[in-house]
C-alpha positions as MATLAB code, in Angstrom:
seq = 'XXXXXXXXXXXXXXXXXXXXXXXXXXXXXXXXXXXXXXXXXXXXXXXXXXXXXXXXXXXXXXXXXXXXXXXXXXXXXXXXXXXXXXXXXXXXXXXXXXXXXXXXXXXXXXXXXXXXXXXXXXXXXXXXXXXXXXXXXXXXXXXXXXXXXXXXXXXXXXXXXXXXXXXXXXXXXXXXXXXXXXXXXXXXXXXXXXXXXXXXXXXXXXXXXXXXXXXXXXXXXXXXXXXXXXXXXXXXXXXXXXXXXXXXXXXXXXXXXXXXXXXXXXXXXXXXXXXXXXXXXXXXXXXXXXXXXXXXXXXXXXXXXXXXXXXXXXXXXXXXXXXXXXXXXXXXX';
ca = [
       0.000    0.000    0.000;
       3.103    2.428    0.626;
       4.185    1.690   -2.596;
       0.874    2.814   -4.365;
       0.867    5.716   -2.090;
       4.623    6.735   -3.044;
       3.297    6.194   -7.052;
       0.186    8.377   -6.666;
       2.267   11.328   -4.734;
       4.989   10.567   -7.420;
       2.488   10.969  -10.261;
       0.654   14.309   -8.509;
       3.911   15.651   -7.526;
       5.197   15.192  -11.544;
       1.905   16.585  -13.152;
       2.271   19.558  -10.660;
       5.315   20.704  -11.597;
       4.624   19.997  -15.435;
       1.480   21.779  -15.498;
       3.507   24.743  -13.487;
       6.079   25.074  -16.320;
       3.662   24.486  -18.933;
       1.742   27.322  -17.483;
       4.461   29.746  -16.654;
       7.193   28.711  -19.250;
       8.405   32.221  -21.552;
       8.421   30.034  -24.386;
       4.526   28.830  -23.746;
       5.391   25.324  -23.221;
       3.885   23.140  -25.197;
       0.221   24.114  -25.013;
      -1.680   21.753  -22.467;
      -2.515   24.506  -20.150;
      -3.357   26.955  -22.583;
      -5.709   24.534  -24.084;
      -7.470   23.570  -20.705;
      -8.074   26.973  -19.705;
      -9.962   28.033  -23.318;
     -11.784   24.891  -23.369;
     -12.782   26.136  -19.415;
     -13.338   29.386  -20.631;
     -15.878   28.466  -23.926;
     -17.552   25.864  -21.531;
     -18.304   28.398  -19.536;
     -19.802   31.152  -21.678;
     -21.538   28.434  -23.583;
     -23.404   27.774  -20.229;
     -24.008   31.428  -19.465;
     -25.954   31.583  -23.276;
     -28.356   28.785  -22.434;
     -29.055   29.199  -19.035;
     -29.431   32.933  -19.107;
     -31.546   32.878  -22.082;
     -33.639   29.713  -21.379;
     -37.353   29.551  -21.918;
     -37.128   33.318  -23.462;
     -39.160   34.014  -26.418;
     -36.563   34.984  -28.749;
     -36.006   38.621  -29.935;
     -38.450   39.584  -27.412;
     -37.159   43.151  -25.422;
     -36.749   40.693  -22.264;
     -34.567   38.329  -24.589;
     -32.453   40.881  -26.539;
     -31.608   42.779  -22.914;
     -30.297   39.193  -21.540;
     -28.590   38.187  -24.558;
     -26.583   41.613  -24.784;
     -26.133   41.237  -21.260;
     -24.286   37.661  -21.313;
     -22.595   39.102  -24.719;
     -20.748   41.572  -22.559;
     -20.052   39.019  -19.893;
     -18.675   36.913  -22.470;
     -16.330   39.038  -24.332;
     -14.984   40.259  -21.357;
     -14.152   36.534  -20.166;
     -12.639   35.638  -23.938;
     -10.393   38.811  -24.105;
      -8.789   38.005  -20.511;
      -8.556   34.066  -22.297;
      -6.450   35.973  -25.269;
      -4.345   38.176  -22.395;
      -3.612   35.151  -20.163;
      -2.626   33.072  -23.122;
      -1.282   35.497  -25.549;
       1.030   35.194  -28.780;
      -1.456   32.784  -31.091;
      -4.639   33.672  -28.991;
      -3.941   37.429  -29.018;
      -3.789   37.245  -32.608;
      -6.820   35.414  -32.920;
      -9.073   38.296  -30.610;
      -7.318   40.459  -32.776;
      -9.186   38.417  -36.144;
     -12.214   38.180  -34.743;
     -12.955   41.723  -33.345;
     -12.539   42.726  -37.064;
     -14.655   39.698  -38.357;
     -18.003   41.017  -39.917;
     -20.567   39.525  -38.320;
     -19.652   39.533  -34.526;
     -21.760   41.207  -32.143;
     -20.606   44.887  -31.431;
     -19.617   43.710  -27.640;
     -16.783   41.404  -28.590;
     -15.884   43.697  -31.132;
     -15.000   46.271  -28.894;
     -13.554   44.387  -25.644;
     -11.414   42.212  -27.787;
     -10.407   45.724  -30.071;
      -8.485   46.557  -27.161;
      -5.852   43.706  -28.044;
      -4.395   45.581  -31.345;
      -2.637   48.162  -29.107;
      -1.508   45.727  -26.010;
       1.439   43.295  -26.285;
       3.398   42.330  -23.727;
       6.983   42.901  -24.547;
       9.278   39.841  -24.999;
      12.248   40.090  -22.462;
      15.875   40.455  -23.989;
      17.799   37.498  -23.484;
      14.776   35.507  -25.334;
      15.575   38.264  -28.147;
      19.217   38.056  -28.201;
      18.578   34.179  -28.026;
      16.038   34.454  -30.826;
      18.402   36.357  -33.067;
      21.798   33.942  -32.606;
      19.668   31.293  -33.099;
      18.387   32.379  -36.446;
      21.421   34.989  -37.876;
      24.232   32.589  -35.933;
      26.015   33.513  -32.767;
      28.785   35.514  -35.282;
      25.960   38.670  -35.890;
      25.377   39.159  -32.231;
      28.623   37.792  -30.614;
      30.648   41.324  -30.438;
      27.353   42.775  -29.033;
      26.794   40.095  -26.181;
      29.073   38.551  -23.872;
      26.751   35.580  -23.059;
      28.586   35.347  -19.726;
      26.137   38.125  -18.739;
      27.079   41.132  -19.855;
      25.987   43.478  -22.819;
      28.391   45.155  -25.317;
      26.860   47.470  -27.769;
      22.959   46.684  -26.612;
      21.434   50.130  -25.348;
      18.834   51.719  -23.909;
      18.296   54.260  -25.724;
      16.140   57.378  -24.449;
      16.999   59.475  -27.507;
      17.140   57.554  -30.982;
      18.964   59.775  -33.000;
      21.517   60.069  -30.268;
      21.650   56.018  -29.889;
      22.224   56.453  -34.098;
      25.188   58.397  -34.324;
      26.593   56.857  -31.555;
      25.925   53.434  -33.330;
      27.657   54.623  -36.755;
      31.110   56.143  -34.828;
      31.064   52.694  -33.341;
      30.359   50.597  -36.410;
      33.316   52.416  -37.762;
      35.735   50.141  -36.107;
      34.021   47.174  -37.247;
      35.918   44.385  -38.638;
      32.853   41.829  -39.729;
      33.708   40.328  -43.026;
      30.617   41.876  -45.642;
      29.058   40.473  -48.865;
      26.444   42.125  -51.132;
      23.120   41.443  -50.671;
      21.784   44.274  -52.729;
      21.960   46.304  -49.929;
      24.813   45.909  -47.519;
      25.613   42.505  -47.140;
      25.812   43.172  -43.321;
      26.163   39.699  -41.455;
      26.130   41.573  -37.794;
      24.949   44.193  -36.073;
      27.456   47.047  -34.083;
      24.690   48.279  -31.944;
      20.867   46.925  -30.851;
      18.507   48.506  -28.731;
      17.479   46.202  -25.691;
      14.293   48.156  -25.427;
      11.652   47.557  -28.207;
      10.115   49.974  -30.252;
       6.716   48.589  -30.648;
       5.519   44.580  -29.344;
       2.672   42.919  -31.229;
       1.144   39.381  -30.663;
       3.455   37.708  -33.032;
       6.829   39.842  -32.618;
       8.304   42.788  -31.530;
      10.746   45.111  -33.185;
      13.971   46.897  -31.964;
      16.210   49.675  -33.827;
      19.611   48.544  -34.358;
      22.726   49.561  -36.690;
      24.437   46.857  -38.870;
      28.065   46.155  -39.011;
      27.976   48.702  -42.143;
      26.304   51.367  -40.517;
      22.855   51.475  -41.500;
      20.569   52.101  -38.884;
      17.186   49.347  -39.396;
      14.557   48.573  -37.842;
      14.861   44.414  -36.483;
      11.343   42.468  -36.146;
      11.811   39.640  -34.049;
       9.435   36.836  -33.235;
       8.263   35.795  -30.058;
       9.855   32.623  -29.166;
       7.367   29.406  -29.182;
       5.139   30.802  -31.570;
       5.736   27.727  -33.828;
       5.528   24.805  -31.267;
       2.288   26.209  -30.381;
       0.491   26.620  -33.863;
      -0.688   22.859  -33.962;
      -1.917   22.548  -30.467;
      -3.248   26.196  -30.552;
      -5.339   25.917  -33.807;
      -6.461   22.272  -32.656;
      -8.130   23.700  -29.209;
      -9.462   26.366  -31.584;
     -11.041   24.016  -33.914;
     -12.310   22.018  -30.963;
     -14.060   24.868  -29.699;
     -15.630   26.442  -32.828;
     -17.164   22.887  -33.619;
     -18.350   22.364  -30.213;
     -20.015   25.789  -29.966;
     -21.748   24.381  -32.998;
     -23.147   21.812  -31.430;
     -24.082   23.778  -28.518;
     -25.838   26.313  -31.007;
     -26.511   25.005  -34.496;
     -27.628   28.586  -35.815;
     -24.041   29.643  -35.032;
     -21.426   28.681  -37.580;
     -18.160   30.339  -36.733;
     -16.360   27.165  -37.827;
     -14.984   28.890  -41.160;
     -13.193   31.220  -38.957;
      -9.974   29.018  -38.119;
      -8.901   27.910  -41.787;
      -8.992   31.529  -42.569;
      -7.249   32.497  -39.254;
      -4.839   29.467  -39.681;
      -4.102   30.664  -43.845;
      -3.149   34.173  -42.351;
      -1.273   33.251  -39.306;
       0.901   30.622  -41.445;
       1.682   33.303  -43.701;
       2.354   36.138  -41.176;
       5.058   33.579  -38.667;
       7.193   33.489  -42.602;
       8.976   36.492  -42.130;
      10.622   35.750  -45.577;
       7.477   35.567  -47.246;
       6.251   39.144  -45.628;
       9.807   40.522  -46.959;
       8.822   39.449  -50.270;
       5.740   41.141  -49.727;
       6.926   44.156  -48.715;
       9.636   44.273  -51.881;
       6.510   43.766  -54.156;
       4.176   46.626  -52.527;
       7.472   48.655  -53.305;
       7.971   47.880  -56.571;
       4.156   48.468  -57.298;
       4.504   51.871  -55.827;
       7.831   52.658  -57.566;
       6.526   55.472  -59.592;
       4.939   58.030  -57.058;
       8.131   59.644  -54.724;
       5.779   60.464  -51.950;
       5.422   56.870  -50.851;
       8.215   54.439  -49.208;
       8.756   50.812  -48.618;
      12.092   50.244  -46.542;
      14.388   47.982  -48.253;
      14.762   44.319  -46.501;
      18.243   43.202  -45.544;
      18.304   40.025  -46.376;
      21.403   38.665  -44.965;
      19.822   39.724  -41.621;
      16.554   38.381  -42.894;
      15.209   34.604  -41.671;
      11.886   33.458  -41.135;
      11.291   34.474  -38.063;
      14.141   37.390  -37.818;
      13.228   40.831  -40.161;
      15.821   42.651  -40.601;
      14.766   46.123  -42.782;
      16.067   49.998  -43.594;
      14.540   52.205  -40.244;
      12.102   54.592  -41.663;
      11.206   57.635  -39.410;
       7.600   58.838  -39.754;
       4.245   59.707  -38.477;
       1.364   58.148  -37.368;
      -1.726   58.258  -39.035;
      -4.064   58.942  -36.143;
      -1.112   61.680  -34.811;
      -3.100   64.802  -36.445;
      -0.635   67.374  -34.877;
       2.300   65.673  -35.930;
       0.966   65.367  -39.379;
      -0.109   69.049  -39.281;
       3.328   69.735  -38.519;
       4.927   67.619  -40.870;
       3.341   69.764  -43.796;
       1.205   68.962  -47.086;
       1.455   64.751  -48.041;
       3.376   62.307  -45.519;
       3.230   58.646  -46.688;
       3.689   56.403  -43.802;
       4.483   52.654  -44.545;
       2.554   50.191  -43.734;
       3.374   46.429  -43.441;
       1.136   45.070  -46.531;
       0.260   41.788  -46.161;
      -0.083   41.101  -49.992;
      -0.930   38.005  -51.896;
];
């Protein structure tokens, strides 16, 4: 009986302390915990729908109050789901408070995911970046005993700039031509990001040549969760159908899945990018930046730093005077 006892406290003691590093691993482990908690979390708006609005006569003013009720109740629930889970479920709040069709509730809860992103900390950057580029682009940056070399802060940009160019002066990195410098390395990299998104975040930096750019990095993980993320979605889209037959959403996760696939190819949105710029070639006013590709993987981006406005900043586009043409990342086919 002591032996059983010493197998079942084994056993709890293991799944414990797998289901804590599943749930608090940077990386996102490998999806178990995520997937409990949004199966948790569907189960249990699915069960506020049909017990709120059981035995109502539907689209009576007693009916449409309720159901608008457990709608807000509801998309407040999924959008903590896509904070507490983030990278693959952020994205997906993202699609579907832009999907036509949704009720105006989730549309606006979960519209408050396309401006928050935690950011990614640095070592899973700088780890992120040797892995893809090699140790050799990074190595005269970081001293992976601990300390930085070259990796700043940055308060003022243009400052962090020119100090990156006097120091990629001295730089003795071996180049070839890529079409645009052939950097292999960079001389200086910002430890604090510029902007973080669901899927990656990017950083200013200054290649071995000089060139200041602008580095989009993915969050690490992303791809090891795709196939368990997307299955728990697909789960849950064809079990709400059951639940509610009227309600279809089951189309949603191909489409999702199509975009996502092509968004995590960072190669394939450089292409992209090169096309949208070659389309536009003829009128000056607008700019693509040019993709370095020798800094360029699938899941590093590696392009020219392009200084603008944006388009909701009216006073800064007041200032700027007559036409500015801000780039946007085009997601072409």
């Amino acid at each position: 009986m002591s032996r059983v006892r010493a197998v079942a406290v084994a056993a709890t003691a293991g799944s414990a302390a797998f289901v804590a590093w599943d749930a608090n691993d940077r990386k996102g482990g490998v999806g178990v915990t995520r997937a409990v908690t949004a199966t948790a979390t569907a189960a249990l708006i699915a069960a506020d729908y049909k017990l709120r609005l059981a035995g109502m006569e539907k689209n009576s003013p007693a009916f449409l109050a309720a159901r608008h009720e457990v709608h807000e109740r509801s998309a407040a629930r999924l959008l903590r789901l896509c904070e507490r889970n983030g990278g693959l479920y952020t994205k997906a709040g993202q699609f579907i408070s832009t999907a036509s069709g949704m009720p105006a509730p989730y549309q606006r809860h979960l519209s408050k995911l396309q401006d928050s992103a935690r950011p990614v900390e640095w070592s899973d950057v700088r780890e992120m970046v040797a892995a893809e580029l090699s140790p050799r682009a990074v190595e005269h940056l970081v001293n992976f005993g601990g300390n930085d070399v070259g990796v700043t802060n940055a308060a003022n940009p243009d400052e962090a700039a020119a100090t990156a160019v006097k120091r990629s002066a001295g730089s003795r990195m071996d180049e070839q031509s890529d079409g645009v410098s052939g950097s292999t390395s960079f001389s200086e990299f910002d430890r604090e990001p510029i902007a973080a998104a669901s899927l990656a975040q990017v950083h200013r930096a200054v290649t071995s040549a000089g060139e200041e750019v602008a580095v989009k990095v993915q969050r690490p993980g992303l791809r090891r969760q795709f196939d368990v993320d997307l299955a728990t979605m697909r789960f849950i889209t064809k079990a709400v159908c059951v639940a509610f037959p009227t309600f279809d959403f089951s189309f949603l996760v191909p489409e999702f899945r199509d975009r996502l696939a092509r968004e995590l190819d960072f190669t394939w949105e450089g292409r992209s990018c090169e096309r949208t710029g070659k389309a536009l070639a003829d009128d000056a006013r607008m700019v693509t930046p040019k993709i370095h590709w020798s800094l360029t993987t699938g899941r590093v981006l590696t392009m020219e730093y392009v200084r603008g406005v944006k388009v909701d900043d009216g006073p800064g586009l007041r200032a700027a005077g007559e036409f500015i043409f801000i780039y946007v990342w085009v997601i072409s086919e």
